[in-house]
C-alpha positions as a printed NumPy array, in Angstrom:
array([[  0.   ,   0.   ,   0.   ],
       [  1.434,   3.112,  -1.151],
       [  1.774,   6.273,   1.002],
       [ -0.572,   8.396,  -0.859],
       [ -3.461,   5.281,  -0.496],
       [ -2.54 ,   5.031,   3.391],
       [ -3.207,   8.759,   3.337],
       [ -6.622,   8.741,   1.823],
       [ -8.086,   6.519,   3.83 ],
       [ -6.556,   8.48 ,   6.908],
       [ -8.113,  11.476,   5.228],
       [-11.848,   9.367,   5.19 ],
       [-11.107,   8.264,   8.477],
       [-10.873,  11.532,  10.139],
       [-14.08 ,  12.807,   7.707],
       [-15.983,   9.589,   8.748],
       [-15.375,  10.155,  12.202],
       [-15.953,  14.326,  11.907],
       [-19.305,  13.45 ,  10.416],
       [-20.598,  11.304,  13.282],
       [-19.386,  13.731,  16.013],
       [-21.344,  16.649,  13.925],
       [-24.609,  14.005,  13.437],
       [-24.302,  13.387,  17.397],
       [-23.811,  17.145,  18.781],
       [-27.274,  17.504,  17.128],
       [-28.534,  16.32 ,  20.635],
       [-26.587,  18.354,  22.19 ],
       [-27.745,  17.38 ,  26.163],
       [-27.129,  13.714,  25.238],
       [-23.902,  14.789,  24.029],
       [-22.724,  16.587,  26.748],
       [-23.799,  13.539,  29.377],
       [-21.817,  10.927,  27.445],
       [-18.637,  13.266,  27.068],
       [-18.757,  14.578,  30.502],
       [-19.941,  11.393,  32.371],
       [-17.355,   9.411,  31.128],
       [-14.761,  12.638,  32.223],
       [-16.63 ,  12.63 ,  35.903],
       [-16.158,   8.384,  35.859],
       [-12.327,   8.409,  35.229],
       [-11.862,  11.446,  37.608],
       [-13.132,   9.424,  40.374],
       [-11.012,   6.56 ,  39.554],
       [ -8.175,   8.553,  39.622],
       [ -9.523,   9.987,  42.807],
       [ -9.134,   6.795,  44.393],
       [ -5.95 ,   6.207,  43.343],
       [ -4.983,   9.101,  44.568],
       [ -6.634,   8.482,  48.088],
       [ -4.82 ,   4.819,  47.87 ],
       [ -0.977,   6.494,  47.446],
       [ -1.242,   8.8  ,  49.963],
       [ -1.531,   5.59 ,  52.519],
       [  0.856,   3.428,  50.537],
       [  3.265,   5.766,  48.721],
       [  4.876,   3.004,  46.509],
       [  4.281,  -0.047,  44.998],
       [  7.484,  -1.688,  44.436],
       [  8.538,   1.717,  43.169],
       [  5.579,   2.743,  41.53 ],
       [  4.242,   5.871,  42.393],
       [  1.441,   7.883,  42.323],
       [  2.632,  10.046,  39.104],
       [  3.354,   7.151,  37.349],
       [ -0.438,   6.056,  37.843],
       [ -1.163,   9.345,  36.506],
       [  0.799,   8.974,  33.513],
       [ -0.542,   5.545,  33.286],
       [ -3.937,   6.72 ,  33.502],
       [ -3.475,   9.576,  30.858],
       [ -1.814,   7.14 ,  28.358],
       [ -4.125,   4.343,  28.861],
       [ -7.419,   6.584,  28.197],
       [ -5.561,   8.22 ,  25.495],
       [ -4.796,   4.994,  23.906],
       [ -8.672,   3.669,  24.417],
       [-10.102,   6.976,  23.579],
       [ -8.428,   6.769,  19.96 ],
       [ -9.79 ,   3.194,  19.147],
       [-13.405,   3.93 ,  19.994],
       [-13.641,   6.902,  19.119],
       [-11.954,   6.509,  15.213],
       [-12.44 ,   2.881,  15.165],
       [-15.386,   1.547,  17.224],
       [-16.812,  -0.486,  14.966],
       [-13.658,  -2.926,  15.002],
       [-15.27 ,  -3.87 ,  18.976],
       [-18.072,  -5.289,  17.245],
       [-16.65 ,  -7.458,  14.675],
       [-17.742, -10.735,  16.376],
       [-21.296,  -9.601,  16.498],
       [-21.035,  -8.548,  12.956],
       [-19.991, -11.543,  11.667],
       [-22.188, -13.79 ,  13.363],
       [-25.179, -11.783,  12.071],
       [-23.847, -11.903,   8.528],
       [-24.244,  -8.126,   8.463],
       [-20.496,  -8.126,   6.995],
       [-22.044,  -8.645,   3.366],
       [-22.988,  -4.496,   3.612],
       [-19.456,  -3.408,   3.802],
       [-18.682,  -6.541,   1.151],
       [-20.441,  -4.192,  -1.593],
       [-17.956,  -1.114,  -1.007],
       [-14.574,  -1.166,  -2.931],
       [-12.973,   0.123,  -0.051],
       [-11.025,  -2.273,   2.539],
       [-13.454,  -4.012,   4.212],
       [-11.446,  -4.041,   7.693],
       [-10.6  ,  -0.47 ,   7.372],
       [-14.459,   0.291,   6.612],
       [-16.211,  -2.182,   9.162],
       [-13.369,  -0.573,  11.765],
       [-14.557,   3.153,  11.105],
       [-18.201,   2.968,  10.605],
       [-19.174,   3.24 ,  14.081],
       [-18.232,   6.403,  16.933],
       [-17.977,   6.26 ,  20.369],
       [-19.218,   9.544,  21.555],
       [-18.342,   8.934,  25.185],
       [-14.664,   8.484,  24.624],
       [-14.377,  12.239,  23.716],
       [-14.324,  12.169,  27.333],
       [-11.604,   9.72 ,  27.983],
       [ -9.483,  11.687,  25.652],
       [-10.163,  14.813,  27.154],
       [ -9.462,  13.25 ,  30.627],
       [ -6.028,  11.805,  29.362],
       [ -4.88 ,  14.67 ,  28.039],
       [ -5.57 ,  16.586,  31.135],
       [ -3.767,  14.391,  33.614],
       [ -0.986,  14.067,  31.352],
       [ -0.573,  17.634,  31.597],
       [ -0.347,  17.567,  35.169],
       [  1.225,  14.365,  35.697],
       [  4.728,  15.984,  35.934],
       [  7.726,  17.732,  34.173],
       [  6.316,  18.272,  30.897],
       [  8.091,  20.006,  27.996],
       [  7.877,  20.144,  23.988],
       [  9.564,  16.514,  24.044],
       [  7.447,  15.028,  25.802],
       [  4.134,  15.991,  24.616],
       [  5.363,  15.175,  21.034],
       [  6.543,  11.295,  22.054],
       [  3.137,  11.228,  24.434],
       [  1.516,  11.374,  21.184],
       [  3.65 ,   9.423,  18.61 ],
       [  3.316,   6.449,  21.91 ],
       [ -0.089,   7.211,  22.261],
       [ -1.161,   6.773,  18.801],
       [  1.045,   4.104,  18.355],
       [ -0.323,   1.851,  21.551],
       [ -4.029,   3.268,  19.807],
       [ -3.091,   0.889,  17.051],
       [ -1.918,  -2.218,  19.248],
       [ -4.593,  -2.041,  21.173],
       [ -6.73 ,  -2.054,  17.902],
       [ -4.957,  -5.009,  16.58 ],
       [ -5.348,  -6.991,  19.738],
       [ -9.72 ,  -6.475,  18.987],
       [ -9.359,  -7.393,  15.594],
       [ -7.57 , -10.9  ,  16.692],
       [ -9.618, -11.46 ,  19.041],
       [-13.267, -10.569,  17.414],
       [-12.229, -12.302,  13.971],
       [-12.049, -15.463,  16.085],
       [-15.571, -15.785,  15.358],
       [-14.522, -16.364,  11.698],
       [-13.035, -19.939,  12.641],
       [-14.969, -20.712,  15.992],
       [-18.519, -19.494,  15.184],
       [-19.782, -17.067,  17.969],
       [-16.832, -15.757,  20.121],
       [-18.48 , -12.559,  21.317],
       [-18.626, -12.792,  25.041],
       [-15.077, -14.186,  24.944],
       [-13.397, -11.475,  22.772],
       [-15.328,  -8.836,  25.155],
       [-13.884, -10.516,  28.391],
       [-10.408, -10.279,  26.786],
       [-10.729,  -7.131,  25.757],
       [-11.763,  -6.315,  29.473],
       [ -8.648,  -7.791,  30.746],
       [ -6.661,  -6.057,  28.855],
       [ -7.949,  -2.861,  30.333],
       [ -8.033,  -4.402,  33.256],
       [ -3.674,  -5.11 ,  33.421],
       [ -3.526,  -1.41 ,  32.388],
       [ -4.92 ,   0.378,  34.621],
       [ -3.419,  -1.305,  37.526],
       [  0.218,  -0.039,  38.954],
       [  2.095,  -2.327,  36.615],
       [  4.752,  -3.572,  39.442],
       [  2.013,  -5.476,  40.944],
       [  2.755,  -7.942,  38.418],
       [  5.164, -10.33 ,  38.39 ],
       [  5.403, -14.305,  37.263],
       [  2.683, -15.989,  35.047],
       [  0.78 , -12.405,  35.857],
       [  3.869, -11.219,  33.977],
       [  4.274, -13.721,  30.932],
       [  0.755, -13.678,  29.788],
       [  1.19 ,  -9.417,  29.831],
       [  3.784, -10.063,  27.048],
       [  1.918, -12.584,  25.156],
       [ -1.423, -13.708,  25.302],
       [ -2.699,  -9.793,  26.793],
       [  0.017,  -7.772,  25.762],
       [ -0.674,  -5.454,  28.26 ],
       [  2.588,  -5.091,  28.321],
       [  2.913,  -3.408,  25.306],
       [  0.085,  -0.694,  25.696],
       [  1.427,  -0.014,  29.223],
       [  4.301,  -0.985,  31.125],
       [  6.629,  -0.279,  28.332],
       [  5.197,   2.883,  26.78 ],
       [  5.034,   4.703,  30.564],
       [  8.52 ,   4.19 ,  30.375],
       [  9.312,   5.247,  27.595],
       [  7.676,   8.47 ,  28.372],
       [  8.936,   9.013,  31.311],
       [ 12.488,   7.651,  29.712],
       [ 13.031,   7.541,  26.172],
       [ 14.952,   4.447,  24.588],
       [ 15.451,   4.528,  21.167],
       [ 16.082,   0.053,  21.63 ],
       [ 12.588,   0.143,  23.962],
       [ 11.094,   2.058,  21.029],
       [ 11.791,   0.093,  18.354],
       [ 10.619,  -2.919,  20.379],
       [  7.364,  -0.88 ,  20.605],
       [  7.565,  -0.667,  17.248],
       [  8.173,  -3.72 ,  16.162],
       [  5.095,  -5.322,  18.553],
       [  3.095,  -3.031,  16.522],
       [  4.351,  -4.197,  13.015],
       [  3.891,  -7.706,  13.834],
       [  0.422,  -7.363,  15.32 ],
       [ -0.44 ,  -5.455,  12.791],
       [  0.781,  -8.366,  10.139],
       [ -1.095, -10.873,  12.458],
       [ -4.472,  -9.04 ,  12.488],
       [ -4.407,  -8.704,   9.18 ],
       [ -3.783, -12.285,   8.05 ],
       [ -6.919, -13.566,  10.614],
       [ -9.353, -11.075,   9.347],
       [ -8.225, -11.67 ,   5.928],
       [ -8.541, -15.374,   5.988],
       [-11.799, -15.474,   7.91 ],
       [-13.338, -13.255,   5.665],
       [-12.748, -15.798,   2.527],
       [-14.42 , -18.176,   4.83 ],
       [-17.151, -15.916,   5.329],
       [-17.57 , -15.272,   2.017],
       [-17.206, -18.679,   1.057],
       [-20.435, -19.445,   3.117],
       [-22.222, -16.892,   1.89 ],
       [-21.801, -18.48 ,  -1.399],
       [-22.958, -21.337,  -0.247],
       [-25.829, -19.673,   1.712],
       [-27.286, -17.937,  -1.972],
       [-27.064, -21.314,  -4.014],
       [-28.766, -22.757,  -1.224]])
């Protein structure tokens, strides 16, 4: 895929996504209680964080800023997948319901087009929230709020590929909805924990089977401390999920078409 293709559908991505935001201001009230009750919810987790350090000032190290920058990427990270990409959480249900055939009739990607086609309105707020805290988690300068976004777009897009593996299971297994959403629940759940409190098998399946690892631990660092090696490691977790989400989708979806085919002859 050539640069100026990867661009266009970036460009349609951002107009897709502009288009429901405009559609869903309409209702302005309703609007206004998604964005801002999902900014009051992660305040008062936060909040009791904040309540926890102040009796235990460190966990193995970890402090109560490096919640806070854990908390600001994590929401960040989140907030970009739902809110450009929400559609991608919903895969399993898609597929089961055969409603993949509408997207089947576009000649755009159908990944790319099933990802974008839905917004999650409350996640405004989660961005807004992560952004915030990151702004008062600490020393910031120009640095840092350039490779807080790079990271934070770039953990966006594991975190993406982790819900396309796991809701184009579905493809090979039949329904897998409840499961993906219970892994995709852990995986939120490992990052918004102080990440020291893991250690042993807690540890190994973080770096493999919910690479919390990966959206977390490693990127807080690497805010906090840049490595160019840690970065490229980033980096290349992202290439090679992104390789691996792409070949299961790809592969199911011949299936799925397959049985469509046999579902019209029928």
């Amino acid at each position: 895929m050539s640069l100026s293709t990867v661009a266009k559908y970036i460009s349609l991505t951002w107009e897709m996504t502009k288009s429901s935001i405009l559609s869903a201001m309409e209702y302005r009230v309703s609007f206004l209680v998604q964005v801002f009750g999902m900014l009051v919810n992660d305040i008062a987790l936060v909040a009791i964080w904040l309540i926890f350090f102040q009796k235990f000032p460190s966990i193995n190290g970890w402090q109560f800023q490096d919640t806070a920058m854990l908390f600001a990427l994590t929401t960040v990270n989140f907030a970009i997948v739902m809110i450009f990409a929400r559609g991608a959480f919903e895969f399993s249900k898609t597929i089961a319901r055969g409603e993949l055939d509408y997207y089947l009739s576009f000649p755009k990607n159908v990944l790319w087009h099933a990802s974008v086609s839905k917004t999650d309105i409350s996640a405004i707020g989660d961005l807004l929230f992560g952004l915030i805290i990151f702004f008062f988690s600490g020393d910031i300068s120009l640095e840092k709020i350039g490779l807080f976004a790079v990271i934070g777009v770039l953990t966006a897009l594991i975190f993406l590929n982790f819900i396309i593996i796991t809701q184009s299971i579905t493809f090979y297994v039949g329904n897998f909805e409840e499961a993906a959403e219970q892994m995709f629940h852990a995986l939120l759940g490992f990052t918004l924990y102080p990440q020291t409190a893991f250690y042993g098998a807690l540890k190994i399946i973080m770096l493999t089977i919910i690479p919390a690892f990966f959206i977390a631990t490693l990127p807080v660092q690497l805010i906090q401390k840049f490595n160019l090696e840690f970065f490229l490691i980033l980096l290349g977790f992202w290439i090679l999920t992104t390789i691996i989400a792409t070949i299961i989708f790809r592969r199911g979806l011949r299936r799925y078409e397959s049985g469509n085919l046999i579902n019209v002859k029928m």
